[in-house]
TORKOL-4160 file (C-alpha; in steps of 0.2 Angstrom, whole numbers, padded with zeros to 4 digits, m for minus):
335
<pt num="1" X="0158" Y="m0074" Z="0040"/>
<pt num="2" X="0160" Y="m0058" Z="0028"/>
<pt num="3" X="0173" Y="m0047" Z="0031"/>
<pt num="4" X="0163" Y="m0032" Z="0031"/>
<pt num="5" X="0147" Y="m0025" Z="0037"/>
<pt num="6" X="0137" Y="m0012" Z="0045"/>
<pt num="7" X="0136" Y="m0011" Z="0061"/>
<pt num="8" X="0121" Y="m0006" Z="0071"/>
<pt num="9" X="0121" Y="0009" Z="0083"/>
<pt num="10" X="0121" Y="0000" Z="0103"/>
<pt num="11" X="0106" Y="0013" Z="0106"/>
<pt num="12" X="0094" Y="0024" Z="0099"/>
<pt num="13" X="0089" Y="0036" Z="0113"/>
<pt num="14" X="0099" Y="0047" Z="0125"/>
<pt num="15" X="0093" Y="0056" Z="0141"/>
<pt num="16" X="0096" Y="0073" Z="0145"/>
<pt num="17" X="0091" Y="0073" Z="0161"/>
<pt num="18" X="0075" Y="0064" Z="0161"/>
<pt num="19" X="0071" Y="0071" Z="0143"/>
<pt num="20" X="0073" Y="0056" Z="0128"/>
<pt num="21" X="0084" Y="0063" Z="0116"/>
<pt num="22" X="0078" Y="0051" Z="0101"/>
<pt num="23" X="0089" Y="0047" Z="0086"/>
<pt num="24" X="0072" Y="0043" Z="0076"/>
<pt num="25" X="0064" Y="0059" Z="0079"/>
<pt num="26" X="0077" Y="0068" Z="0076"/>
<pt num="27" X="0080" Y="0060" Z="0059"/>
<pt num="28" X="0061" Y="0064" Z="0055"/>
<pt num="29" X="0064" Y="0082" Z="0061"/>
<pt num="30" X="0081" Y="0085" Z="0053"/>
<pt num="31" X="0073" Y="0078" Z="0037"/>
<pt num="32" X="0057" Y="0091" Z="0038"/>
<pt num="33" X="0070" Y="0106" Z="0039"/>
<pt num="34" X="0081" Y="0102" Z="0026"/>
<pt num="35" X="0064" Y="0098" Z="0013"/>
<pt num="36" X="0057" Y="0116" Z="0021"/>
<pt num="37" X="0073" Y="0124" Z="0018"/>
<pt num="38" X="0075" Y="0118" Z="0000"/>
<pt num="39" X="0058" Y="0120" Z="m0005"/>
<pt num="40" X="0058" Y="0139" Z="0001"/>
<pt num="41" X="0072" Y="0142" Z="m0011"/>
<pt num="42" X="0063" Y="0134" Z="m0024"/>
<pt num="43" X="0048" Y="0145" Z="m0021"/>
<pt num="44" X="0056" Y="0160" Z="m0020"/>
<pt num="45" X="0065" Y="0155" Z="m0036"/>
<pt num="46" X="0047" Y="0152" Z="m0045"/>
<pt num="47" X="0043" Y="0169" Z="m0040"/>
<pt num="48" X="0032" Y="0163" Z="m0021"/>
<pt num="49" X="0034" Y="0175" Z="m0009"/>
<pt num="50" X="0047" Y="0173" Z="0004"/>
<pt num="51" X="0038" Y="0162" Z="0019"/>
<pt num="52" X="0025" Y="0154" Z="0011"/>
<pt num="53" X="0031" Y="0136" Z="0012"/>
<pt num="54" X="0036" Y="0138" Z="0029"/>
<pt num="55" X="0017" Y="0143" Z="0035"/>
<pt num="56" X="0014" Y="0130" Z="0023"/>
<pt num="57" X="0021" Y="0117" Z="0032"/>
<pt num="58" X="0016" Y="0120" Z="0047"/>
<pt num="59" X="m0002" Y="0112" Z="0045"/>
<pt num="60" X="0008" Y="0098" Z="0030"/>
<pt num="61" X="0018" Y="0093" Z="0044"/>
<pt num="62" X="0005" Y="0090" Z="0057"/>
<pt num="63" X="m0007" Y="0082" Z="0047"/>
<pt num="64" X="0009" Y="0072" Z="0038"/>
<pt num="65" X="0012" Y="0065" Z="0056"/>
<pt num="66" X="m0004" Y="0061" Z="0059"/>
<pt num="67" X="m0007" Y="0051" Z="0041"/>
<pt num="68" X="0008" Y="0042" Z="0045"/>
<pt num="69" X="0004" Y="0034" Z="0061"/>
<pt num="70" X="m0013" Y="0032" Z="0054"/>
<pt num="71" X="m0009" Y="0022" Z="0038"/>
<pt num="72" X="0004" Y="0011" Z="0050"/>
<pt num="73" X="m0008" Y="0006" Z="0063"/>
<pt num="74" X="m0022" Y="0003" Z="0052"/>
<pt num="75" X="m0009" Y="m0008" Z="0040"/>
<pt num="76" X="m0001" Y="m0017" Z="0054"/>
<pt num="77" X="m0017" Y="m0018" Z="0067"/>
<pt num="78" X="m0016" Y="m0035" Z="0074"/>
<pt num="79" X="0003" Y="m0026" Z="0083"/>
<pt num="80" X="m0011" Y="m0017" Z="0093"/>
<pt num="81" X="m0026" Y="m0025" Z="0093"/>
<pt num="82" X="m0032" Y="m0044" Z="0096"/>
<pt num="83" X="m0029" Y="m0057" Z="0103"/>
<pt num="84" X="m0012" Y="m0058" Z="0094"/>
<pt num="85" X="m0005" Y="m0040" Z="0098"/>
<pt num="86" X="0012" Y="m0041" Z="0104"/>
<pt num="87" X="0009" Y="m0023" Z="0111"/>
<pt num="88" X="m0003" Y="m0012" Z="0122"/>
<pt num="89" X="m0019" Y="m0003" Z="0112"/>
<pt num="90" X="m0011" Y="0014" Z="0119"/>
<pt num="91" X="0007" Y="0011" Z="0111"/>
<pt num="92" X="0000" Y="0013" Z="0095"/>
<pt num="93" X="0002" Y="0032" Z="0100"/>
<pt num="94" X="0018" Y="0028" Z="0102"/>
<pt num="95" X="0027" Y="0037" Z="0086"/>
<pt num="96" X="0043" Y="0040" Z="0094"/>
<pt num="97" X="0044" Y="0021" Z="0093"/>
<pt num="98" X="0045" Y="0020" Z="0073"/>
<pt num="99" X="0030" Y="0018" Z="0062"/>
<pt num="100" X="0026" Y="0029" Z="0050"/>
<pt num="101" X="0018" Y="0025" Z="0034"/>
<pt num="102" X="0026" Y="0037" Z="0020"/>
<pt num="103" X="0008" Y="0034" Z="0009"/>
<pt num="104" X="m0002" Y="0042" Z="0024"/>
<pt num="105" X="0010" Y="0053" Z="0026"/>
<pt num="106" X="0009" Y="0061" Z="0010"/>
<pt num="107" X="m0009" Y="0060" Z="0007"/>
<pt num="108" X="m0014" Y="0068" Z="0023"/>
<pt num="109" X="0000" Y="0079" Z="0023"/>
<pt num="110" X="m0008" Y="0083" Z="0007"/>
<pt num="111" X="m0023" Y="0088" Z="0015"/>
<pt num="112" X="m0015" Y="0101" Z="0025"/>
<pt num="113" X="m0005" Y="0109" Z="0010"/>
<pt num="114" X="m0023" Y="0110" Z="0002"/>
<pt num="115" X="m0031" Y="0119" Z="0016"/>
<pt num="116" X="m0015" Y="0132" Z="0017"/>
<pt num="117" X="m0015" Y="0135" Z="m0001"/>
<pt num="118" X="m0033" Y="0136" Z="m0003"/>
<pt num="119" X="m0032" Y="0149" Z="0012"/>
<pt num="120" X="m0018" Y="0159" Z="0003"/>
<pt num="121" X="m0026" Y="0158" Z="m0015"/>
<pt num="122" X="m0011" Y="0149" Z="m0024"/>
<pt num="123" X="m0009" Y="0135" Z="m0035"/>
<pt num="124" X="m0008" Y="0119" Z="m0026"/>
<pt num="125" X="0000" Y="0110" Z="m0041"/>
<pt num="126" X="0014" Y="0123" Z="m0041"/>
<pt num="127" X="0016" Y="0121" Z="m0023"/>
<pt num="128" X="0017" Y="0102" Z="m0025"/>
<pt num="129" X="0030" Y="0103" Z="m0039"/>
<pt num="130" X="0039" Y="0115" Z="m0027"/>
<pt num="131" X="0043" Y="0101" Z="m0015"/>
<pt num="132" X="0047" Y="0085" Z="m0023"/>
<pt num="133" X="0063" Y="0086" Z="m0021"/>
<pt num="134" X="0063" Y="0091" Z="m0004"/>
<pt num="135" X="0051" Y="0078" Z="0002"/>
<pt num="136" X="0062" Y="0064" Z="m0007"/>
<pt num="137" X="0076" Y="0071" Z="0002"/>
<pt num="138" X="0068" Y="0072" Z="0019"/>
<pt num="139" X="0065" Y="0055" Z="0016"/>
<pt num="140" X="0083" Y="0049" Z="0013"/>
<pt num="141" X="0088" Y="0058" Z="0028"/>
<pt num="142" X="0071" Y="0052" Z="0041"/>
<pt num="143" X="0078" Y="0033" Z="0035"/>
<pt num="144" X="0091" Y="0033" Z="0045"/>
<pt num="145" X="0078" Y="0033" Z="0059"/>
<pt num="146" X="0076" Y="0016" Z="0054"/>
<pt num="147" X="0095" Y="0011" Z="0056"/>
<pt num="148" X="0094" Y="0017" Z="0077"/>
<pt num="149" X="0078" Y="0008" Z="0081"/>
<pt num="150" X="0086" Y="m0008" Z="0072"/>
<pt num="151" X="0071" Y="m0009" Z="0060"/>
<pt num="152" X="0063" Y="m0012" Z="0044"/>
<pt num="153" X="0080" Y="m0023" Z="0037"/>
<pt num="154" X="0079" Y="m0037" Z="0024"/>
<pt num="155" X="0084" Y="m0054" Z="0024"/>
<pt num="156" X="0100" Y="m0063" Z="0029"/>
<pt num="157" X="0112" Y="m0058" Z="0016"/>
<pt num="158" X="0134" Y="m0060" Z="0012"/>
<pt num="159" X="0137" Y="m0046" Z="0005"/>
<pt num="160" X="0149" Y="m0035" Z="0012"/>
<pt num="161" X="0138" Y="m0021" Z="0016"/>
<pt num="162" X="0126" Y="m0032" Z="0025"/>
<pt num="163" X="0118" Y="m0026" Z="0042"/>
<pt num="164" X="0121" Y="m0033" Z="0060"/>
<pt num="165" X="0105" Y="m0037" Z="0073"/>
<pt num="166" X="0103" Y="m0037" Z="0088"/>
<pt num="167" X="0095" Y="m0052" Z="0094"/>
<pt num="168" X="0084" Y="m0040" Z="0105"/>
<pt num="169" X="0077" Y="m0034" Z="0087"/>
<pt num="170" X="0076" Y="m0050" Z="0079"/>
<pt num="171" X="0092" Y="m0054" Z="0073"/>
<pt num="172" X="0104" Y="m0070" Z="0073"/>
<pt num="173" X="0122" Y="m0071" Z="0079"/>
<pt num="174" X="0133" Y="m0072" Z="0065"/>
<pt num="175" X="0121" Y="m0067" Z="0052"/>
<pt num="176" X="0118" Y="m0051" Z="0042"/>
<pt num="177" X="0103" Y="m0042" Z="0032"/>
<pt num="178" X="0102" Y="m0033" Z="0020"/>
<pt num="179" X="0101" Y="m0015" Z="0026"/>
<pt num="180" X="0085" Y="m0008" Z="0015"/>
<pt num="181" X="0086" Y="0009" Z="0025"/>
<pt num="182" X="0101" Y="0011" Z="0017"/>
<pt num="183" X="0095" Y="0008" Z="m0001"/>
<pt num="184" X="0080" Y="0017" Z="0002"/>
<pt num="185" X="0090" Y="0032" Z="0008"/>
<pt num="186" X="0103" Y="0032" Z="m0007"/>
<pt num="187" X="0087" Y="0030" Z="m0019"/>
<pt num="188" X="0079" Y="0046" Z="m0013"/>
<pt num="189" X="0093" Y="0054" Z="m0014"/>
<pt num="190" X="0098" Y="0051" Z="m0031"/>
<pt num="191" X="0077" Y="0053" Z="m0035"/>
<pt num="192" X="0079" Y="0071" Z="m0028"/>
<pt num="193" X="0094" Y="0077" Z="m0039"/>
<pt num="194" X="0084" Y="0070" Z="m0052"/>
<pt num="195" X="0069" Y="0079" Z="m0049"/>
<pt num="196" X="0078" Y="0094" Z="m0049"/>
<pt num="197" X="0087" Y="0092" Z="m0064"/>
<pt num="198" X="0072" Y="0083" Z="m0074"/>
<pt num="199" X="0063" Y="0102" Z="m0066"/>
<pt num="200" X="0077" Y="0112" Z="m0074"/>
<pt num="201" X="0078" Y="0103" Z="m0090"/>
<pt num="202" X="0059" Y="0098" Z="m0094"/>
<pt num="203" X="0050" Y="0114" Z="m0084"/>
<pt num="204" X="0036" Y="0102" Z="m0077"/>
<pt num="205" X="0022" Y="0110" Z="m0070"/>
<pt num="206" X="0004" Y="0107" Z="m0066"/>
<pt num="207" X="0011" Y="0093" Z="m0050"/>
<pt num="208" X="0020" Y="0083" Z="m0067"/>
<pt num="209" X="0036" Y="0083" Z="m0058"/>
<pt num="210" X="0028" Y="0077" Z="m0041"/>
<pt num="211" X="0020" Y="0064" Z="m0050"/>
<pt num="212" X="0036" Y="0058" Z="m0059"/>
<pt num="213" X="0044" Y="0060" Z="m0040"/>
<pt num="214" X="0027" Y="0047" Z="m0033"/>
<pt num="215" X="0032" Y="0035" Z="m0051"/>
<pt num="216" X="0051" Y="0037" Z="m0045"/>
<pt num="217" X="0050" Y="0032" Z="m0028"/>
<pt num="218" X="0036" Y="0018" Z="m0027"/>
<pt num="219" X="0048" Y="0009" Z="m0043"/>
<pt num="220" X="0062" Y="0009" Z="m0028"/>
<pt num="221" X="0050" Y="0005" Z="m0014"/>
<pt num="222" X="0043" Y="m0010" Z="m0025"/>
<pt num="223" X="0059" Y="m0018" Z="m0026"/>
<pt num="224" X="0066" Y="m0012" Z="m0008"/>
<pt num="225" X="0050" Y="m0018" Z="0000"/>
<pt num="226" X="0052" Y="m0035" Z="m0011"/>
<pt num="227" X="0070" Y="m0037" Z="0002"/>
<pt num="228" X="0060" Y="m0034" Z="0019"/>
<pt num="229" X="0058" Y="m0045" Z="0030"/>
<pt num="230" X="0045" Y="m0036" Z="0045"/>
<pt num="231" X="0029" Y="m0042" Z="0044"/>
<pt num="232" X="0019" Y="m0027" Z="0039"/>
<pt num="233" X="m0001" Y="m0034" Z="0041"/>
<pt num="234" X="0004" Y="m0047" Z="0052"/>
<pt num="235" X="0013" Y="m0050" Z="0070"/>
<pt num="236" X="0023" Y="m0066" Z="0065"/>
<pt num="237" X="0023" Y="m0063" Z="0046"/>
<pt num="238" X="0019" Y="m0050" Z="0032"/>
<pt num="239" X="0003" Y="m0051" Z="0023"/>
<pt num="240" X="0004" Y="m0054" Z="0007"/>
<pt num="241" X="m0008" Y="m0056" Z="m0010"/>
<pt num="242" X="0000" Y="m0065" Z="m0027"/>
<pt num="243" X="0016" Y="m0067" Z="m0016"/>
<pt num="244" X="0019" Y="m0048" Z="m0015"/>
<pt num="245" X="0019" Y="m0039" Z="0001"/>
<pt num="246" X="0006" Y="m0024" Z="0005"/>
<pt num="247" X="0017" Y="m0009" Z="0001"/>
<pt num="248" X="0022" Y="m0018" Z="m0015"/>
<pt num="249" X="0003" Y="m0016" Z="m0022"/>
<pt num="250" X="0002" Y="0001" Z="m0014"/>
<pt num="251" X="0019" Y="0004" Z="m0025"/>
<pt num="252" X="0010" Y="m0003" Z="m0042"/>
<pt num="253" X="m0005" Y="0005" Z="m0038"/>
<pt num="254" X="0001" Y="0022" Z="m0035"/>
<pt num="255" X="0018" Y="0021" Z="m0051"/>
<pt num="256" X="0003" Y="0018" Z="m0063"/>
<pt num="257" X="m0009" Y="0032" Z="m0056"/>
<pt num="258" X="0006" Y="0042" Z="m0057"/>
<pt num="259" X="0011" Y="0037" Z="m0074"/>
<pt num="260" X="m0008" Y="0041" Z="m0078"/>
<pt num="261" X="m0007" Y="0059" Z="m0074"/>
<pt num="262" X="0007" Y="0063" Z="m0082"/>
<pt num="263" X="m0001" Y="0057" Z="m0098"/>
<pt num="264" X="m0019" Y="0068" Z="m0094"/>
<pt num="265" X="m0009" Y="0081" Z="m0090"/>
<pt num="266" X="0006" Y="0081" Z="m0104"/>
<pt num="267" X="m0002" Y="0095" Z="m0114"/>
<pt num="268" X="m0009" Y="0109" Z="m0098"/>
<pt num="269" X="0000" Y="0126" Z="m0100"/>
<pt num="270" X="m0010" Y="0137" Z="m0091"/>
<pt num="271" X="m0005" Y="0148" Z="m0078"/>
<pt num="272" X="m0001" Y="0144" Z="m0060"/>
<pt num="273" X="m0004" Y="0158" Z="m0048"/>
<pt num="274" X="0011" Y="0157" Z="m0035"/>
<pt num="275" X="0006" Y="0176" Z="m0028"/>
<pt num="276" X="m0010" Y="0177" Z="m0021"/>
<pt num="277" X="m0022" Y="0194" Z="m0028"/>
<pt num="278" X="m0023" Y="0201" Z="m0013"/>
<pt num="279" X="m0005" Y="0199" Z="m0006"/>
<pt num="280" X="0003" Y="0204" Z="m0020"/>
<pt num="281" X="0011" Y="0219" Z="m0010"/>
<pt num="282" X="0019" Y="0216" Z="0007"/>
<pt num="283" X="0006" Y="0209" Z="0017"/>
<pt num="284" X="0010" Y="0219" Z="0034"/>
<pt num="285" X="0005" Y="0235" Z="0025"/>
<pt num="286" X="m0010" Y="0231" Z="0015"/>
<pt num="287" X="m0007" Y="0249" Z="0006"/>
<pt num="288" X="0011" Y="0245" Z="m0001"/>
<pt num="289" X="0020" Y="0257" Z="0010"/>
<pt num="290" X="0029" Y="0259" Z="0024"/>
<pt num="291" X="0022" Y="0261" Z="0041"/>
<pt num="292" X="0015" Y="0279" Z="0044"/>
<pt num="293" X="0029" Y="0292" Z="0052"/>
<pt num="294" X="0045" Y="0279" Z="0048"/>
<pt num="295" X="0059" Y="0284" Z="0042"/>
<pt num="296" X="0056" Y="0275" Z="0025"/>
<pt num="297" X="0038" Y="0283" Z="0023"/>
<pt num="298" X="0036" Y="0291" Z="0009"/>
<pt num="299" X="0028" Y="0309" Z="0004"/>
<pt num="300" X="0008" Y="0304" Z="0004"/>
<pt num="301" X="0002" Y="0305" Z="m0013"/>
<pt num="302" X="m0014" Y="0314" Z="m0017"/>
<pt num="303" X="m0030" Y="0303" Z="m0021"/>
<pt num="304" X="m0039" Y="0304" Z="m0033"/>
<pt num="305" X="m0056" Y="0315" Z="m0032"/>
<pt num="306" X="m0046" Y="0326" Z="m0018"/>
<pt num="307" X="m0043" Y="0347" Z="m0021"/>
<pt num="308" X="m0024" Y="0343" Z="m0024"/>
<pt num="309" X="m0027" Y="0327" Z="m0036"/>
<pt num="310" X="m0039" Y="0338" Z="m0046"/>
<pt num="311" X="m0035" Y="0348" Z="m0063"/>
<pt num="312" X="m0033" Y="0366" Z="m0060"/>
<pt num="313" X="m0048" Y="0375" Z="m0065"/>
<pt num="314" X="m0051" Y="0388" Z="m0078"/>
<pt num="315" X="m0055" Y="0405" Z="m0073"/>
<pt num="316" X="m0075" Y="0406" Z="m0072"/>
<pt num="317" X="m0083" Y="0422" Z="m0078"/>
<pt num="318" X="m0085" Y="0430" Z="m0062"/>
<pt num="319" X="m0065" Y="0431" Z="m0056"/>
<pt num="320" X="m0059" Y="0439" Z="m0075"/>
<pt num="321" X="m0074" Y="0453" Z="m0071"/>
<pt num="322" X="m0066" Y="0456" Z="m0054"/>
<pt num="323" X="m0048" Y="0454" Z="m0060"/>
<pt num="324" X="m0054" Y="0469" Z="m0072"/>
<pt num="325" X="m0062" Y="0481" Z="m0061"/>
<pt num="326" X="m0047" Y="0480" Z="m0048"/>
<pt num="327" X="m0035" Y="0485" Z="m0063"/>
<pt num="328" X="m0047" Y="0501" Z="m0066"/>
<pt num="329" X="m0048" Y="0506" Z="m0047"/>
<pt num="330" X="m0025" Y="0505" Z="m0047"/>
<pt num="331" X="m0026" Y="0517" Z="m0062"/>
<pt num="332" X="m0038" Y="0529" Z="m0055"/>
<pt num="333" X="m0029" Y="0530" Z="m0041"/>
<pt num="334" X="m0011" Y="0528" Z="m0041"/>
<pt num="335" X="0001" Y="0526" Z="m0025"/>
């Protein structure tokens, strides 16, 4: 028996009153405000206006979710459906119990960001870049969703980090695994400093650094997911193609598509637009200025083609005439 390992929480859901508390939800939530928070400074940074990424994420979260719960039910259909399933058509709605496909995830979410960005007249490469990092740290942190629902580990192992089971979950007495939520999580993390040094130090743009952050983390998934021992595709085992699980072609599939764009793209310098044309002032006052009669109004300037925006006029004809004959009429009869 190792002298060491990592415990598993006893339970992953607390009641206050009859509301669940959920450790996995709050892990996917904490992780979606720290990326939001980040990837706001960024922006800012970049020269975005303050609140774009947070309206942004509105719609990237939603749709995120969505692509998520999509990519895992549809990749692990026979939990759900046939005459196999180990659970009820309906739980497949059931996201608070764990199941979220981070390739779904990202490419619906990425629908989202497109439609917000296409709304707002901004660069959706430059958006993309923006949050990378965030989205590798949200990742890190939504991980440890994994760790309270007793999930997602790998095979037996003696290391002295290795992870305790609960039989309930699919664990055996006396025997520990290999906790991949925890490499995972420490991966992305050390992916997201990278990102925002590699950001820094190489100024990639045109969506380069978000595709050296999709080549970064499928290289850690491929090898993380090679542990695993769930049976993604399958109810009693993972399906599997050349002896490599599902997610592991998904991880080749999209390093080299990243790798690909990095190349196509290596040369692209034009400009990214980060402030929309027609919010390039402060969008509550479409004019620029204050609101009428506050304190911090300023004086109204003329416009042009008014009487006060106009040139002064030269005397005409008719006023030096009159300007003359009212000069005669004083001399002739003083006061």
């Amino acid at each position: 028996m190792p002298l060491a390992s990592i415990p598993s929480p006893s339970q992953g859901v607390w009641y206050l009153g009859i509301i669940p508390i959920r450790a996995y939800a709050l892990c996917i939530v904490l992780g979606v405000v720290v990326a939001v928070w980040l990837s706001e400074r960024r922006w800012v940074a970049r020269g975005g206006q303050k609140g774009t990424i947070i309206d942004i994420a509105v719609p990237a979260v939603i749709f995120g979710l969505i692509g998520g719960r999509l990519y895992h039910v549809i990749t692990d259909w026979q939990t759900y459906f046939g005459s196999r399933a180990i659970k009820k058509p309906y739980q497949a709605l059931f996201i608070w119990e764990g199941g979220l496909g981070i390739w779904g995830a990202i490419a619906l979410g990425g629908v989202g960001v497109w439609w917000a960005v296409r709304k707002r007249g901004i660069s959706m490469s430059a958006v993309a870049d923006t949050v990378a990092p965030g989205i590798a740290f949200a990742q890190a942190i939504g991980r440890w969703g994994n760790w309270f629902n007793q999930e997602l580990y790998g095979g037996p192992t003696t290391l002295p980090w290795g992870l305790e089971i609960d039989v309930d979950h699919g664990g055996e007495p006396g025997v520990l695994y290999h906790p991949t939520f925890l490499y995972e999580s420490l991966w992305d993390v050390a992916l997201g400093f990278l990102l925002i040094l590699a950001g820094k130090r190489f100024a990639l743009r045109h969506g380069r650094l978000f595709a050296l952050y999709v080549a970064g983390y499928t290289l850690g998934r491929f090898w993380i997911e090679g542990l695993r021992i769930d049976p993604v595709g399958g109810v009693d085992h993972a399906v599997t193609f050349l002896s490599l699980r599902l997610n592991q072609w998904t991880s080749i599939v999209l390093f080299v598509g990243a790798l690909v764009y990095l190349w196509l793209t290596r040369n692209k310098d034009t400009e990214e637009r980060v402030v929309p044309l027609d919010l390039a002032v402060d969008p509550a006052h479409e004019s620029g200025q204050a609101d009428p009669g506050s304190s911090d109004a300023p004086t109204a300037a003329p416009t042009v083609g008014t009487a006060e925006a106009a040139e002064p006029a030269e005397p005409t004809e008719s006023s030096d005439t009159d300007a003359d004959d009212d000069a005669a009429t004083k001399e002739k009869n003083p006061r």
